[in-house]
C-alpha positions in Angstrom: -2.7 28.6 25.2 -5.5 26.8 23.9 -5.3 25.8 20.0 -7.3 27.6 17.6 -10.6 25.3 16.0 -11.3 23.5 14.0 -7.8 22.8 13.9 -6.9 23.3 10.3 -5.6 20.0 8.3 -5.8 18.8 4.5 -8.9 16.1 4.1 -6.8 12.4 3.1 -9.2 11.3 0.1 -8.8 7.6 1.2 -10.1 5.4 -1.7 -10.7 2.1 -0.6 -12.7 -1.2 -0.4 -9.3 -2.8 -2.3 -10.1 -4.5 0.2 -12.1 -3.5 2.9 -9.3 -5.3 5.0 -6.5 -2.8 4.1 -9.0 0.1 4.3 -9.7 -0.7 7.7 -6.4 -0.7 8.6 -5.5 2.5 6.6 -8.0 4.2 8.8 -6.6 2.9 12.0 -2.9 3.4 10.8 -4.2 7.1 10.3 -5.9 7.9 13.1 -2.8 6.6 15.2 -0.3 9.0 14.0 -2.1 11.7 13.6 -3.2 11.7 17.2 0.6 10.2 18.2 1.5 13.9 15.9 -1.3 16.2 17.7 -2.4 14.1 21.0 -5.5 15.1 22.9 -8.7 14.1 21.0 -7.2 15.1 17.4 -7.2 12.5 14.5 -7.5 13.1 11.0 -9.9 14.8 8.9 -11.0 11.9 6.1 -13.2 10.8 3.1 -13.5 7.3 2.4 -14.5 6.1 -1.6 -15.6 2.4 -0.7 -15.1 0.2 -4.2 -16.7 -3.6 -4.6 -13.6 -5.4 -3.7 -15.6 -7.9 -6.2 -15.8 -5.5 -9.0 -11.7 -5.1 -8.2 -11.3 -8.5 -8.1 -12.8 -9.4 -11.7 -11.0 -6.5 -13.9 -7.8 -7.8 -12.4 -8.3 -11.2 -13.0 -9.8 -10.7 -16.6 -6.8 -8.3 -17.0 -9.4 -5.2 -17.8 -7.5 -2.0 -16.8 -9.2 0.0 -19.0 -12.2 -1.3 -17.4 -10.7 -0.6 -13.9 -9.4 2.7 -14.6 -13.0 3.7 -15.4 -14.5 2.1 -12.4 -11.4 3.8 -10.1 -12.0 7.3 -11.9 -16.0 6.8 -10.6 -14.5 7.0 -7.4 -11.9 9.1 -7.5 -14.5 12.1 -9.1 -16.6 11.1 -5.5 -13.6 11.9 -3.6 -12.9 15.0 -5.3 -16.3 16.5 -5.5 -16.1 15.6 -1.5 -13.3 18.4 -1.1 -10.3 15.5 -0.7 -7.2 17.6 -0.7 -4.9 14.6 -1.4 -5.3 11.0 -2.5 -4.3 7.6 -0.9 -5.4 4.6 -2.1 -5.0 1.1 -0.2 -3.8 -0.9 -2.4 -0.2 -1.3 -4.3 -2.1 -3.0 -7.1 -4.3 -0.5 -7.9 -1.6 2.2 -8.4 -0.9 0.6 -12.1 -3.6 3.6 -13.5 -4.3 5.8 -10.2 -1.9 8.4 -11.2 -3.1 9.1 -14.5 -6.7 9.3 -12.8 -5.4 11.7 -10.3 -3.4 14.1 -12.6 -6.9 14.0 -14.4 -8.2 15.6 -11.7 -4.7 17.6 -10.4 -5.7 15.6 -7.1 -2.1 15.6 -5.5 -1.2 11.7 -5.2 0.5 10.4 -2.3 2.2 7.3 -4.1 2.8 4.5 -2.1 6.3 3.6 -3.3 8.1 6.7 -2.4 7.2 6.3 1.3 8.7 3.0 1.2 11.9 3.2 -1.1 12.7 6.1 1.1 12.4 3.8 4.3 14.6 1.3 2.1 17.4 3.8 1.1 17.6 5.3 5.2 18.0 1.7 6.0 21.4 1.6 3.4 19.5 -1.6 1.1 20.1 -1.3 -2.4 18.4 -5.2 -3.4 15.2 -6.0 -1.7 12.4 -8.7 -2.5 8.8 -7.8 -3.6 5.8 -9.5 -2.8 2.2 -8.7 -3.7 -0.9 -9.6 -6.0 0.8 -11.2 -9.6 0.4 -7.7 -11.5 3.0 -5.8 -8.6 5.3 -8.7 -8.9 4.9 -9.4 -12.6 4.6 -6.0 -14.1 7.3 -3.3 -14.1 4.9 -0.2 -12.9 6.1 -0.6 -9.3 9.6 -2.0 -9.8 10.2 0.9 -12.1 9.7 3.8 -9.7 11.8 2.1 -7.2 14.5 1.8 -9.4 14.4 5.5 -11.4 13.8 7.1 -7.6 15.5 5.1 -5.5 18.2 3.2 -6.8 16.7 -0.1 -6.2 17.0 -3.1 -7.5 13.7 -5.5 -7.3 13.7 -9.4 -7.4 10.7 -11.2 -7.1 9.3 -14.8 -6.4 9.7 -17.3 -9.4 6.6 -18.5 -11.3 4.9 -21.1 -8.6 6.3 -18.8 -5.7 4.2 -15.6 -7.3 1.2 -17.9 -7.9 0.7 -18.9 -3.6 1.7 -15.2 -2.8 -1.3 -14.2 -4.7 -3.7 -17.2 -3.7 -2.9 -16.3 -0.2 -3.9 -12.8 -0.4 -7.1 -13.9 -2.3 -8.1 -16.5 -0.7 -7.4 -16.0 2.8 -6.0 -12.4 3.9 -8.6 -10.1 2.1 -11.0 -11.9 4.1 -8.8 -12.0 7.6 -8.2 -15.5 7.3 -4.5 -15.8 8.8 -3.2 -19.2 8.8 0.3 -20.1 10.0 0.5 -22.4 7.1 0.6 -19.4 4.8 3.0 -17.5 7.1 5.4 -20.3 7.0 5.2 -20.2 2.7 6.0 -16.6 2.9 8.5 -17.2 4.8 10.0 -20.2 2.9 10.0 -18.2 0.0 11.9 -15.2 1.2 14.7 -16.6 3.4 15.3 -18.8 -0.2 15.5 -15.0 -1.9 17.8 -14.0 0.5 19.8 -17.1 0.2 19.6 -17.5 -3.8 19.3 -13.7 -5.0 20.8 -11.3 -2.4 17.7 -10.2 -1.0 19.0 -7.3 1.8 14.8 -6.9 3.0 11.4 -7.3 2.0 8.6 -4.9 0.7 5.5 -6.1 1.8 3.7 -4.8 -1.4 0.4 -6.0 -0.7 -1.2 -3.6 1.8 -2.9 -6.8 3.5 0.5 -8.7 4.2 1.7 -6.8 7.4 -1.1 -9.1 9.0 0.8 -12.3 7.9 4.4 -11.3 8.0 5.4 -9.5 11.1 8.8 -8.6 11.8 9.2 -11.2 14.9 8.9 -13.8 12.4 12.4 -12.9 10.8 14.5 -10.4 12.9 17.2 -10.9 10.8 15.0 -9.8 7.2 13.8 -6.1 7.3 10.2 -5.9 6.3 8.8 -3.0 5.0 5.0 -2.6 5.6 4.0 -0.5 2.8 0.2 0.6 4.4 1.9 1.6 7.2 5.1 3.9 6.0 2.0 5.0 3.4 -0.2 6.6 6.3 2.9 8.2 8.3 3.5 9.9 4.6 -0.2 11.2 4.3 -0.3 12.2 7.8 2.6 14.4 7.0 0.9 15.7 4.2 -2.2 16.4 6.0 -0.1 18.6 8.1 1.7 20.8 6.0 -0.2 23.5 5.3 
């Protein structure tokens, strides 16, 4: 029996360009298991809002949010008048104001925490380390959900560590520079949170780090690639119609 067309699916509103890196990789993370869920030719049905990764870059930095939310909500209104059915954005970052924005526009908001703290719970962890741009791993907007939803505690990098973390993603992986260098820091920095604060795993809370940190490079330290376990959770939500 042949399936009905156009196959019907909910439209992921991807917004992007935070970086064009991650949204890449969204897309291809996206594509893959919605064809690994469907087979054949299917893949799924998207809309991509592209933001100035430099325009990004400068709020943060200048600590702007209200100047970022406005610049996000641009974006979000394009997605939206698009026909989106849901939102995903790339980045971890970015989800600081995203879900005021989307209840602004009652744009259902898959969150990228909940994908992963549930991933964290199946796996029986209850302490994990965070790594990501200086606002995830110095502000509580992140660490908070984890905690109130999943019963996790957070700990994160000490004042140097968190500076590299976030020159490494700035410097070199939003532009696909991969240096083992920068591996090895990572690293370095999360076997000594293991060691000195009971780390049980890793988030990888930066939706660029997956390319640096892969889980050969510490079989013994579950990672948890955040773009990744975000895409399965969209896909799913694509699908339940």
């Amino acid at each position: 029996m042949s399936t009905p067309r156009p196959l019907r699916q909910k439209t992921i509103g991807i917004l992007g360009g935070a970086s064009n890196v991650a949204t890449g990789e969204y897309y291809r993370f996206l594509n893959d298991a919605m064809n690994r869920r469907l087979g054949g030719w299917d893949i799924a049905e998207t809309l991509i809002s592209g933001m100035n990764f430099g325009n990004i870059e400068a709020f943060l930095r200048a600590e702007d949010w209200d100047g970022l939310t406005t610049y996000m909500d641009g974006k979000v209104a394009a997605l939206v008048h698009g026909g989106a059915d849901v939102l995903l954005c790339v980045s971890n970052t970015l989800h600081r104001p995203l879900e005021r924005i989307a209840a602004a526009y009652d744009l259902p908001l898959i969150h990228i925490a909940d994908p992963t703290g549930a991933a964290i719970r199946e796996r029986g962890l209850t302490r994990v380390a965070l790594f990501g741009t200086r606002p995830v791993m110095e502000l509580d907007y992140l660490k908070t959900r984890y905690a109130e939803r999943f019963g996790l505690e957070i700990v994160t990098p000490n004042a140097a560590e968190r500076a590299e973390i976030d020159r490494i993603i700035f410097d070199e992986l939003v532009k696909s520079d991969i240096r083992d260098a920068s591996r090895q820091t990572y690293l370095d920095i999360a076997r000594r949170l293991v060691r000195e604060e009971g780390a049980q795993g890793l988030i990888l809370g930066c939706t660029e780090i997956f390319l640096l940190l892969r889980p050969r490079d510490a079989p013994d330290l579950p990672m948890f690639n955040t773009a990744a376990l975000h895409c399965e959770a969209a896909v799913a939500a694509a699908l339940d119609i």
